[in-house]
C-alpha positions in Angstrom: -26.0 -11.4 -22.2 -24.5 -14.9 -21.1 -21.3 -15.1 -19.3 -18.7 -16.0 -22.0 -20.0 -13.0 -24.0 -19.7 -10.6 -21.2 -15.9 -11.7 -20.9 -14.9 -11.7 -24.7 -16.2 -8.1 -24.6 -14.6 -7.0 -21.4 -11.3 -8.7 -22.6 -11.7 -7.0 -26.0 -12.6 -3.4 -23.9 -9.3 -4.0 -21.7 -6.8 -4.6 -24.5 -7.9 -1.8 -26.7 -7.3 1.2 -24.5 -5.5 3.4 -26.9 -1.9 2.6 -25.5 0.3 -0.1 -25.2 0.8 0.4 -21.4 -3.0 0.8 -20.2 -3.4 -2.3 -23.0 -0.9 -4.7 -20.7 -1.9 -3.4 -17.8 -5.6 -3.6 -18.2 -5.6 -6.2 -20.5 -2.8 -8.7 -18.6 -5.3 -8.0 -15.6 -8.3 -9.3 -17.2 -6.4 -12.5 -18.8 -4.9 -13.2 -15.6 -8.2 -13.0 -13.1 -11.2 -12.9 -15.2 -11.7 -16.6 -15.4 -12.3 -16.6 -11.9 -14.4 -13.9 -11.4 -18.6 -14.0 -10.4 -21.1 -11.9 -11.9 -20.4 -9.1 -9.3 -17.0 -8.6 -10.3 -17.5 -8.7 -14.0 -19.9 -6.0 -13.6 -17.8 -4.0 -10.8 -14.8 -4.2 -14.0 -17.5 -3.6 -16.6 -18.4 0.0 -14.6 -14.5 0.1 -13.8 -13.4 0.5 -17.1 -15.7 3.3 -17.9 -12.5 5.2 -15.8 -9.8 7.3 -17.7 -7.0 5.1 -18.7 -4.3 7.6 -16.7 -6.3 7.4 -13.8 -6.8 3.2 -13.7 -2.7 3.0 -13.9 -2.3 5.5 -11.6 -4.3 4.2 -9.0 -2.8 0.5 -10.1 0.8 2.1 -9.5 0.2 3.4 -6.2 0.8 6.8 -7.6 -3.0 8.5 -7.2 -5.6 7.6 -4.1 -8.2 5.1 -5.4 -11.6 7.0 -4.7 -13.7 5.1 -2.5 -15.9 3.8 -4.7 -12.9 1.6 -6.5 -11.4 0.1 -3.5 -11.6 -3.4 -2.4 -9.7 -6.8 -3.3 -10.2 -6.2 -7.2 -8.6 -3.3 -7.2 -6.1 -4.7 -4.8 -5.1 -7.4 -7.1 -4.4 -5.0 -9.9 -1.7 -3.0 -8.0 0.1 -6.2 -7.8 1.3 -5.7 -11.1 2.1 -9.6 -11.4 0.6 -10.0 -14.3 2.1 -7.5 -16.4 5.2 -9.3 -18.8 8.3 -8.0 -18.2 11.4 -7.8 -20.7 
């Protein structure tokens, strides 16, 4: 599958999530970084979002310890948070 295919399908993955939180937090995150991001990292978020929604915002938040396997600067970026709109 060719790059531009891999990201429509990972941007459609991340903004339906099933709420409207997970769907601006996962969602903002893709549109905000996944422009920029190599092979590796599309297929690190590809695996990533095979996680439970709770869990991704949780570890995002600060609020659950990221299991190993998760941490690095991708995940770092996320609980930045500066991509999510706010009122």
């Amino acid at each position: 599958m060719d790059r531009e295919t891999r990201l429509k399908r990972l941007r459609f993955r991340a903004w339906h999530r099933g709420t409207k939180e997970a769907d601006l937090m996962i969602g903002g995150y893709v549109d905000a970084r996944a422009a920029t991001w190599s092979d590796a990292e599309i297929a690190w978020f590809e695996e990533f979002l095979e996680e439970q929604d709770v869990d991704i915002m949780a570890w995002a938040m600060g609020t659950q310890a990221v299991p190993a396997r998760w941490l690095g600067p991708m995940l770092e970026a996320m609980t930045k948070l500066d991509f999510v709109p706010r009122p």
